[in-house]
C-alpha atoms as an extended CHARMM CRD file, in Angstrom:
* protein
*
        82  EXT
         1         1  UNK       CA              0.0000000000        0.0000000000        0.0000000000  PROA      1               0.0000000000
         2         2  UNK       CA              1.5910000000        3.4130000000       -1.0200000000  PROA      2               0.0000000000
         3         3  UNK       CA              1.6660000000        6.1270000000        1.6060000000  PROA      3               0.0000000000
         4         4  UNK       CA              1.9780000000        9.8760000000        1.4060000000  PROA      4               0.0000000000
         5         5  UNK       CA              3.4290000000        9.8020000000        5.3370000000  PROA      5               0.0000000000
         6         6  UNK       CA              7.1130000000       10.5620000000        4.6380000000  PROA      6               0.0000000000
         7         7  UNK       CA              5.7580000000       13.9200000000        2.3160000000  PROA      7               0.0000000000
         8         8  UNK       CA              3.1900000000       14.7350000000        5.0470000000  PROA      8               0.0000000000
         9         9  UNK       CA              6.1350000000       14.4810000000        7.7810000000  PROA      9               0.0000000000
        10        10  UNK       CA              8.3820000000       17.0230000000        6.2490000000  PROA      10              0.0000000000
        11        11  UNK       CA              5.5870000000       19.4810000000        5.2350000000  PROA      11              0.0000000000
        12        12  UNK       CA              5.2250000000       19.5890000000        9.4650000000  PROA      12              0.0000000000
        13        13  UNK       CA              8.9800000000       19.4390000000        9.9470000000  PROA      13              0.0000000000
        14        14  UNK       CA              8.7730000000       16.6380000000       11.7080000000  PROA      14              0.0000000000
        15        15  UNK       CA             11.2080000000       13.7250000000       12.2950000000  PROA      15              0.0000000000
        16        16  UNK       CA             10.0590000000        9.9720000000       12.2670000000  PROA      16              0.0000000000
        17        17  UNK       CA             10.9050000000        9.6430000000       16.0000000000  PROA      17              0.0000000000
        18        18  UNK       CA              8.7800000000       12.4580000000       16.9850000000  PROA      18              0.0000000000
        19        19  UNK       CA              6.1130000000       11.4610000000       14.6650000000  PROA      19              0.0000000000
        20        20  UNK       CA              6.4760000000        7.7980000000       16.1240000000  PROA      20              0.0000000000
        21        21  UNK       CA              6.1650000000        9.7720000000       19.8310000000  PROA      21              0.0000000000
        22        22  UNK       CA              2.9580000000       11.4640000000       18.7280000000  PROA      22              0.0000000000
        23        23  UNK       CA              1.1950000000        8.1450000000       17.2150000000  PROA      23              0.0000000000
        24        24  UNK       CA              3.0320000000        6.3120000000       20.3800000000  PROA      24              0.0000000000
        25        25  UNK       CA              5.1760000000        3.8070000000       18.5640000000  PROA      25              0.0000000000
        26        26  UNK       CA              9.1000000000        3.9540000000       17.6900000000  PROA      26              0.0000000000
        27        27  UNK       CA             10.8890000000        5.4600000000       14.8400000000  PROA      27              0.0000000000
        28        28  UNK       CA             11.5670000000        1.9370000000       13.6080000000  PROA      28              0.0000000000
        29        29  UNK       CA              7.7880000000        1.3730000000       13.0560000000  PROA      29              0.0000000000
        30        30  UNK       CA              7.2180000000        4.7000000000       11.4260000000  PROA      30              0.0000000000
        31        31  UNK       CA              9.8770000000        3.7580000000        9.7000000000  PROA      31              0.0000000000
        32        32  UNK       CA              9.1950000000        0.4980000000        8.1600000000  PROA      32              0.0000000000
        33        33  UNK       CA              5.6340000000        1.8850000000        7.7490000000  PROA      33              0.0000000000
        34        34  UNK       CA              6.8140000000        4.8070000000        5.8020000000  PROA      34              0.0000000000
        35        35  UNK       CA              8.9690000000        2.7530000000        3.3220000000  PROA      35              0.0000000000
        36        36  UNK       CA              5.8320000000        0.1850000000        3.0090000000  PROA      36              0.0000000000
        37        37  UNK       CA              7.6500000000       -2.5450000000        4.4480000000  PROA      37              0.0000000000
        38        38  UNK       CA              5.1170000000       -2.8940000000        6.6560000000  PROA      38              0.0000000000
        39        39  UNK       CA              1.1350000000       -2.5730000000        6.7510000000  PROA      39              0.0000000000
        40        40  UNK       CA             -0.0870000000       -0.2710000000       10.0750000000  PROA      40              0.0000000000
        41        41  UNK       CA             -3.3050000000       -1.6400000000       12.0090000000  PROA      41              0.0000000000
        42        42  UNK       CA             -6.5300000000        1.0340000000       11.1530000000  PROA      42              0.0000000000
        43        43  UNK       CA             -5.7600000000        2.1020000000       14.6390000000  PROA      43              0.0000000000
        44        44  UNK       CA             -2.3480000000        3.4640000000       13.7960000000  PROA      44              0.0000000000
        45        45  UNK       CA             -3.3450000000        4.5590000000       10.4560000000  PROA      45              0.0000000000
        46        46  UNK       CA             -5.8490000000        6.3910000000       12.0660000000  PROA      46              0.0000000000
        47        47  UNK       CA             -3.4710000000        7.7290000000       14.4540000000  PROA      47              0.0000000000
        48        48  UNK       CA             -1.0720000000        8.9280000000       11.3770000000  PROA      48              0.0000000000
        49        49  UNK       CA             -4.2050000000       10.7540000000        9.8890000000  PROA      49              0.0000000000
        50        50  UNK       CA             -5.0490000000       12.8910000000       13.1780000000  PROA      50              0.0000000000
        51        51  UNK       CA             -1.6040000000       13.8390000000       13.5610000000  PROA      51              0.0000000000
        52        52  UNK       CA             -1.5030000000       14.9630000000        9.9600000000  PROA      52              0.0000000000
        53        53  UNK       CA             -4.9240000000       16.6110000000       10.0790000000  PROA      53              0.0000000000
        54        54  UNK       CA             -5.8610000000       14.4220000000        7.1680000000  PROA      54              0.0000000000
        55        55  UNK       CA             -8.7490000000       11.6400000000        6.5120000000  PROA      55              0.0000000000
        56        56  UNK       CA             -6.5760000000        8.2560000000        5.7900000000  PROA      56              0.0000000000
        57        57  UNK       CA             -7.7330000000        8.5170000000        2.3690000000  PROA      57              0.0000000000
        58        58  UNK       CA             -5.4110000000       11.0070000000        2.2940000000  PROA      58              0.0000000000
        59        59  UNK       CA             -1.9170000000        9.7380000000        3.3290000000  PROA      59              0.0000000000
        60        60  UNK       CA             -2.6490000000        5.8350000000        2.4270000000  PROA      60              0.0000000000
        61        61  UNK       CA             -3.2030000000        5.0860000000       -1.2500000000  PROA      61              0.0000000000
        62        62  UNK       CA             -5.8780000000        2.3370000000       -1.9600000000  PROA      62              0.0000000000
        63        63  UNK       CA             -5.0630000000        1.6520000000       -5.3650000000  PROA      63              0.0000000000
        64        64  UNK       CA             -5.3880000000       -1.6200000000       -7.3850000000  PROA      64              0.0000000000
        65        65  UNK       CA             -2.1550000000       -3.8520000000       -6.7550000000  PROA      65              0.0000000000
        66        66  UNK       CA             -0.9580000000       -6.0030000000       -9.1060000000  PROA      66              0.0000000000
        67        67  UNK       CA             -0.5270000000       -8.8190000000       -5.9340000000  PROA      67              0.0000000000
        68        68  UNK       CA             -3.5690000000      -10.3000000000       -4.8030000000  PROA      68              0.0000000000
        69        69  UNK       CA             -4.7410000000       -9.1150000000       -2.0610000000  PROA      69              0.0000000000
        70        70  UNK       CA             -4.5900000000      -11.0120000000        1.5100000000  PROA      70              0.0000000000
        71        71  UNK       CA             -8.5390000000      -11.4810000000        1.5610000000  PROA      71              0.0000000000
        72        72  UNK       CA             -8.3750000000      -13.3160000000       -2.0480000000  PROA      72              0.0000000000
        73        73  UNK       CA             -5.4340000000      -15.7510000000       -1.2080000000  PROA      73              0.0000000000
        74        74  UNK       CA             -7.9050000000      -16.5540000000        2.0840000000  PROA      74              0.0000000000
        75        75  UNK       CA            -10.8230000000      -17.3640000000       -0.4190000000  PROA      75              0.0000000000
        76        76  UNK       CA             -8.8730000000      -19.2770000000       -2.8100000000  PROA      76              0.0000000000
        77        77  UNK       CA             -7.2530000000      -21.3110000000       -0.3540000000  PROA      77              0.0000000000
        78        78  UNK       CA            -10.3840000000      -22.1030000000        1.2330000000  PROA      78              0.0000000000
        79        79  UNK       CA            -11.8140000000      -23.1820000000       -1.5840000000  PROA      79              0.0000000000
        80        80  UNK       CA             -9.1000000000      -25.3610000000       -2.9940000000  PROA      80              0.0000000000
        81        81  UNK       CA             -8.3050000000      -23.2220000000       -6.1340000000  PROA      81              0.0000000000
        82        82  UNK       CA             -5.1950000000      -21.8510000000       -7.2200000000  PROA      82              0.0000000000
């Protein structure tokens, strides 16, 4: 999922640590969430929004990925197809 969090950051001068503070979780998380290594919960997605001042529309991009998505592998395993 592509992010607009890195952009948002520096508009409000802020560093990853002290946007990590703010969200209450470490620089490493904003981090790896920021480089999309890593998929945040709603609840710290939501958390990345309010500090921003943004709807999460707005800093996570829900476009169409080329991977299937999480939800579709579940289906198709459970129904035995590949």
């Amino acid at each position: 999922m592509k992010n607009r969090i890195k952009e948002l950051r520096e508009q409000k001068g802020l560093t990853q640590e002290q946007l990590g503070e703010l969200i209450g979780t470490s620089r490493q998380a904003v981090n790896a969430i920021e480089t999309e290594k890593f998929e945040p919960s709603i609840w710290i997605a939501y958390d990345i929004a309010q500090a921003f001042g943004c709807a999460i529309e707005e800093v996570f991009l829900f476009e169409e990925s080329t991977k299937k998505s999480r939800s579709e592998r579940s289906r198709r395993d459970h129904n035995g197809n590949s």
